[in-house]
C-alpha positions as CSV (number, residue, x, y, z in Angstrom):
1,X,-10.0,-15.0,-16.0
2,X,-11.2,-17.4,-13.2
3,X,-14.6,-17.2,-12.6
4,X,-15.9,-16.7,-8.7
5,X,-18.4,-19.2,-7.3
6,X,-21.7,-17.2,-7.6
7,X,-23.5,-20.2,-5.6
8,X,-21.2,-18.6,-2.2
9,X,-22.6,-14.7,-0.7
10,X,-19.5,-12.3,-0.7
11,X,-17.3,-12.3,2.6
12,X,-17.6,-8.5,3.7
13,X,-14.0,-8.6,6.0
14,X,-14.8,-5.3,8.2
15,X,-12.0,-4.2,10.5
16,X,-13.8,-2.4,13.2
17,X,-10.4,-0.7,14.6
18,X,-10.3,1.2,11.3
19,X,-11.3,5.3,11.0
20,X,-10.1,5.3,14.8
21,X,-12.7,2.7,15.4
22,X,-15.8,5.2,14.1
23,X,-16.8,2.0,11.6
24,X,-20.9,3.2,12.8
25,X,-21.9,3.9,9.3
26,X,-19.7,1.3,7.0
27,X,-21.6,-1.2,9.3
28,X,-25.2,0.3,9.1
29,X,-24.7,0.0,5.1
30,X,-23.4,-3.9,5.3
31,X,-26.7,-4.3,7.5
32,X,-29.0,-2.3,4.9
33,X,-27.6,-4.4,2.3
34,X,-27.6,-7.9,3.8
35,X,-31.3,-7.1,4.3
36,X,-31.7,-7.0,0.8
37,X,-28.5,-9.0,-0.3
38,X,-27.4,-12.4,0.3
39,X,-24.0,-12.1,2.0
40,X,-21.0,-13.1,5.0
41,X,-19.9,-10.7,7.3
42,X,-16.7,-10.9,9.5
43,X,-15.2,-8.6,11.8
44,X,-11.8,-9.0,12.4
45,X,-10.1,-9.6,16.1
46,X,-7.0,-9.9,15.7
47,X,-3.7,-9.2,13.7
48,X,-3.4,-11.1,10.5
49,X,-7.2,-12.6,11.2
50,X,-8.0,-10.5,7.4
51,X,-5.5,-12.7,5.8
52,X,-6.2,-15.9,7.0
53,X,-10.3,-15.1,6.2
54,X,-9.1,-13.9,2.8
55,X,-7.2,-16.9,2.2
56,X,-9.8,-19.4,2.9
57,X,-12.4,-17.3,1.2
58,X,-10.1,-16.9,-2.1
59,X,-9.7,-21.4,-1.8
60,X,-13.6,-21.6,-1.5
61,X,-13.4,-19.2,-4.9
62,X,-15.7,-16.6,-2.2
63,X,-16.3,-13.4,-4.1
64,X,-14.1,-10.9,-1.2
65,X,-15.1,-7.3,-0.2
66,X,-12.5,-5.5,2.5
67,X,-13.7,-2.3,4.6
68,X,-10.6,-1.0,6.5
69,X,-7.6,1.0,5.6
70,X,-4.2,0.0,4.3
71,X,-3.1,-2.3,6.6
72,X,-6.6,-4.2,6.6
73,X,-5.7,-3.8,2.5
74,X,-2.3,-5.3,2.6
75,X,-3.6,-8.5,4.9
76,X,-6.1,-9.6,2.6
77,X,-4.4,-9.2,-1.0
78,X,-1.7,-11.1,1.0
79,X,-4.6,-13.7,2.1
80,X,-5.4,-13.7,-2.0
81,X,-2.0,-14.6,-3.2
82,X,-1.1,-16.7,-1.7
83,X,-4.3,-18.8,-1.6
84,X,-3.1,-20.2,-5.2
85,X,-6.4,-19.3,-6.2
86,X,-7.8,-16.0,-7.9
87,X,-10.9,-14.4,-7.0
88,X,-12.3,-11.1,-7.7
89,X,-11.3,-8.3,-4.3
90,X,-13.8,-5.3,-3.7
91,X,-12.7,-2.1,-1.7
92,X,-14.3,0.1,0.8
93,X,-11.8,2.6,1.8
94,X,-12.1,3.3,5.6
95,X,-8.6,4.1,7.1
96,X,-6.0,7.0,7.4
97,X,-4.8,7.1,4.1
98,X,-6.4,5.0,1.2
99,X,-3.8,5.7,-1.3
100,X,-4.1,2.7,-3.5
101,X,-7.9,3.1,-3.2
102,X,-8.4,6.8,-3.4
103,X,-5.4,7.7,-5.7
104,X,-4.8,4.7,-7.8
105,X,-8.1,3.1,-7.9
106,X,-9.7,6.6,-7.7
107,X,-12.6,4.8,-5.6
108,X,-15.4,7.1,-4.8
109,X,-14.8,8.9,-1.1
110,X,-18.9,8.3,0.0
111,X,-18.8,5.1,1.7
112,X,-22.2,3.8,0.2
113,X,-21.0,4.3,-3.1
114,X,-17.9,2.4,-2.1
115,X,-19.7,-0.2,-1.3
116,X,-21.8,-0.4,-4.5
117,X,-18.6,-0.3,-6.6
118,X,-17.0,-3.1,-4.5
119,X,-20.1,-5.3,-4.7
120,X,-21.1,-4.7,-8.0
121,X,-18.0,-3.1,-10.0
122,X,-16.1,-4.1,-13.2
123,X,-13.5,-6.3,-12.3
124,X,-10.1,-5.5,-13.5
125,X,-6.5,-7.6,-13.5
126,X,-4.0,-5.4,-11.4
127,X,-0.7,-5.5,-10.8
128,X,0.8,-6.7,-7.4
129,X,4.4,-7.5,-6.0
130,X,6.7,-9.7,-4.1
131,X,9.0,-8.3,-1.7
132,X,10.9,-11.1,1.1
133,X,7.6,-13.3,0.4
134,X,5.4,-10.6,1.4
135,X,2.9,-9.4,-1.1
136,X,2.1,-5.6,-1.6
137,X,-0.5,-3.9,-4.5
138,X,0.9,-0.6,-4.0
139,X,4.1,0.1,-3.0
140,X,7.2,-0.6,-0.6
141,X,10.1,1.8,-0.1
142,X,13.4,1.8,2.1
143,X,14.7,5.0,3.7
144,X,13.3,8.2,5.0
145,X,9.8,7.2,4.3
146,X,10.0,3.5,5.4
147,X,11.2,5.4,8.9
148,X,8.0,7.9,8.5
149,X,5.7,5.1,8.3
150,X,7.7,3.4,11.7
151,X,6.6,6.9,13.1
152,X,2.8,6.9,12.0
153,X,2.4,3.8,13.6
154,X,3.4,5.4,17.1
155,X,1.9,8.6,16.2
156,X,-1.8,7.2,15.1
157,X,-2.6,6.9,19.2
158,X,-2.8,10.5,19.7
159,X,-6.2,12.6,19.3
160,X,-6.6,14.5,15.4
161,X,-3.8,12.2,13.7
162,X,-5.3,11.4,10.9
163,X,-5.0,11.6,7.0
164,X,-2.4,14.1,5.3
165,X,-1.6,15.8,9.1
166,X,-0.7,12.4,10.6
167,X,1.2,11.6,7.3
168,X,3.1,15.2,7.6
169,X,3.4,15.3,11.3
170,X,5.5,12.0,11.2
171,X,7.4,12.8,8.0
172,X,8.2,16.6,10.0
173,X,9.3,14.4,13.1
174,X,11.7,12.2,11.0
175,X,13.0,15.1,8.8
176,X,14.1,17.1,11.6
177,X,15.1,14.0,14.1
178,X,16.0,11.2,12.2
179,X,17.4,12.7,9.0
180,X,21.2,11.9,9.2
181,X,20.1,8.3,9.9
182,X,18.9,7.7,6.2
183,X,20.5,4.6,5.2
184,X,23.3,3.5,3.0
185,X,22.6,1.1,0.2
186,X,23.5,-0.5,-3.6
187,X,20.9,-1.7,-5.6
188,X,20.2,-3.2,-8.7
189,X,17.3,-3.2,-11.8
190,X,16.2,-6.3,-13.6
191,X,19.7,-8.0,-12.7
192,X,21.6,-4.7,-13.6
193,X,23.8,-3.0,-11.2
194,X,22.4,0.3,-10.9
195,X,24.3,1.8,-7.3
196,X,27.1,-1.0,-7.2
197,X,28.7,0.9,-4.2
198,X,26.6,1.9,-1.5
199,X,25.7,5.8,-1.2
200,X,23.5,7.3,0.9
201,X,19.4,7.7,0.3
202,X,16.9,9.9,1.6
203,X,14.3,7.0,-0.1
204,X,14.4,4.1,-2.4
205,X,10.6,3.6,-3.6
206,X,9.0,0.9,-5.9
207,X,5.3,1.3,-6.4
208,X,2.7,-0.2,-8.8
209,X,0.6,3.2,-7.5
210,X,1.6,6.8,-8.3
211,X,1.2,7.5,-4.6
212,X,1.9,6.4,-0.8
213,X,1.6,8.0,2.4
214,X,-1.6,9.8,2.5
215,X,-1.1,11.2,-1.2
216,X,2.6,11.8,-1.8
217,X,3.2,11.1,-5.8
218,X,6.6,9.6,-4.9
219,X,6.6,8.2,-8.6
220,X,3.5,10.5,-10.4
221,X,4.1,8.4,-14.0
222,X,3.2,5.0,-12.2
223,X,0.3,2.8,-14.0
224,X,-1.1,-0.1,-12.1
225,X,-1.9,-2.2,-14.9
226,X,1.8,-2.0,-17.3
227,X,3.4,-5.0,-15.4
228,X,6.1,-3.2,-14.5
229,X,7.0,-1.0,-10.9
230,X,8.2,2.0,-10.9
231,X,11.3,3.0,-8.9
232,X,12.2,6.6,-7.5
233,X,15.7,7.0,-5.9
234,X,16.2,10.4,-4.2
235,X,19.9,10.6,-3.5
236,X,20.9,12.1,0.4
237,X,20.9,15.7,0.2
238,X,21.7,18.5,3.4
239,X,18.3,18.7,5.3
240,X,17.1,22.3,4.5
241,X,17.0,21.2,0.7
242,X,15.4,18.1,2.1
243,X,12.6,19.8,3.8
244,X,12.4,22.7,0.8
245,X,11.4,19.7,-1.8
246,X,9.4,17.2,0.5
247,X,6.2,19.5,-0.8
248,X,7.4,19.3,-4.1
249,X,7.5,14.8,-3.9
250,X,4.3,15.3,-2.2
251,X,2.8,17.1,-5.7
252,X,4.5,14.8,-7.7
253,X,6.7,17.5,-9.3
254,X,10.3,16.0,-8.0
255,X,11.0,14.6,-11.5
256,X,13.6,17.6,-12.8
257,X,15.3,17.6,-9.0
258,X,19.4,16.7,-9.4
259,X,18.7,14.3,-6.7
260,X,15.4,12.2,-8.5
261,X,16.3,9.5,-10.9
262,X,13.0,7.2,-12.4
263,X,13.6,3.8,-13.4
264,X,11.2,1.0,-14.8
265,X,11.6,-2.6,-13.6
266,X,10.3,-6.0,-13.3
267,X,12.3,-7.0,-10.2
268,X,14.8,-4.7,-8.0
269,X,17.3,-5.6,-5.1
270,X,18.4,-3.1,-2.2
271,X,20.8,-3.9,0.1
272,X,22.0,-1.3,3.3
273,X,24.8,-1.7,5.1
274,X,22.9,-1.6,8.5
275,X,19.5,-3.2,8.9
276,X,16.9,-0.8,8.1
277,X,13.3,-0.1,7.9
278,X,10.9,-1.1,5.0
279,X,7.6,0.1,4.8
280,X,5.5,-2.2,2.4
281,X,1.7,-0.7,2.0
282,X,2.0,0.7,5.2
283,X,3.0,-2.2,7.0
284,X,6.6,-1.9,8.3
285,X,9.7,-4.6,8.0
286,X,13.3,-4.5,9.2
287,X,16.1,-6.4,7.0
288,X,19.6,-5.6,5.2
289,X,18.4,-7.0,2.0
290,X,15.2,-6.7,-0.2
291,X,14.5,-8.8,-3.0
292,X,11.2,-7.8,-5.2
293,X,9.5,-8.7,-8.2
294,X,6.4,-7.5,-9.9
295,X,3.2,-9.9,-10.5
296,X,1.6,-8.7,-13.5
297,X,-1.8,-9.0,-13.6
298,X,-2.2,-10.9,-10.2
299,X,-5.1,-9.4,-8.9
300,X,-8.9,-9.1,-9.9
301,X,-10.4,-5.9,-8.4
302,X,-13.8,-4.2,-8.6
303,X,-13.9,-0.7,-9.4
């Protein structure tokens, strides 16, 4: 393992926009510690600013501590990667829905002791991925739930969306408006032909993470750390048995359901016959085809 340059404070990247913008306390902890602590803070602006501050920082072998949510999550491991250089990444959970921190990581939920485990944790080699040359540590997914997190996106603006309700509001609103819309695809498993004529999918997930989406365990058996993803295909079924198992794939008990089949894989391809949506930790893409492989091992993170 690389070592960091301890001669450089830690960059603290805090996106102010995150927990609806109520960021008062995250930043009255950075303060009490930089009073007692040598360290760099940055808040971010602007779109894609996290990355480019991660990047730099990971070149300058900066030690790297995110407060945000998912999205702020997904800029900086993609600022990381592809900085050709490894450095070790702390977490302070503040978004919507802190799946990879919360459920993976099992981070603690008190932002001070967030903090102190991002700062001062033991660092750990994590698995990542590679998905149409955008990196993602958790997980990315085509299909009903790709479409869901399309629909967070526009509900987040309204008061009390937040967490699990916003999660389940916009997975409600696609279930019962979008549904017959889920997308038609092939796809194949470390070079293997798994659906070699294209059938209809309520979701096609690949996750390093047992759970997405504000704490759905889309694929409950996942380990972060085995250097391989995990792949959940839930074949097209009518809606009303749609809607009767969505609370069982959020409990992670989908695994005996006709329409559930697991598979283990170092790289997967999906192609639909229409463009479609692809949520990648949160952040959403549109494409016909999607090529990913797993990086074992690519990350260092505190926890």
């Amino acid at each position: 393992m690389e070592k960091p340059d301890t001669s450089q404070p830690p960059l603290i990247i805090l996106n102010p926009a995150a927990n609806r913008g109520n960021m008062a306390l995250h930043r009255s902890l950075i303060a009490s510690y930089g009073q007692r602590h040598d360290l760099e803070y940055i808040e971010t602006r602007l779109p894609g600013e996290a990355q480019e501050l991660a990047k730099q920082a990971a070149q300058s072998g900066q030690v790297i501590v995110m407060v945000g949510g998912d999205g702020t999550l997904n800029e900086v491991v993609n600022g990381i990667l592809s900085s050709g250089s490894r450095v070790p990444l702390g977490i302070v959970p503040a978004g919507s829905g802190n799946d990879y921190a919360y459920n993976t990581l099992q981070l603690p939920r008190e932002p001070e002791a967030a903090l102190e485990r991002a700062l001062h944790g033991s660092p750990v080699e994590v698995d990542a991925g590679i998905v149409n040359g955008h990196y993602f540590i958790n997980a990315f997914s085509v299909g009903l739930d790709a479409d869901i997190a399309v629909a967070v996106g526009q509900l987040k603006k309204y008061p009390l969306m937040s967490g699990a309700r916003l999660y389940y509001t916009a997975a409600l609103k696609q279930l019962l408006l979008g549904y017959r819309h889920c997308p038609w695809l092939t796809f194949s498993i470390d070079g293997v032909e798994i659906v070699p004529e294209k059938q209809q999918f309520v979701l096609l997930a690949v996750s390093n993470g047992p759970a997405y989406g504000a704490g759905f365990r889309v694929n409950p058996q996942a380990d972060y750390r085995d250097g391989y993803f995990d792949v959940c295909a839930f074949s097209y079924t009518p809606l009303l048995r749609a809607l009767k198992l969505l609370p069982v794939l959020q409990r992670g008990e989908h695994s005996s359901e006709p329409e559930v089949k697991f598979y283990r894989a170092k790289s997967v391809r999906v192609s639909s016959a229409l463009p479609a949506n692809m949520q990648c930790d949160g952040e959403t893409l549109r494409a016909s085809t999607f090529e990913a492989q797993v990086l074992p091992g690519a990350l260092i993170v505190r926890i």
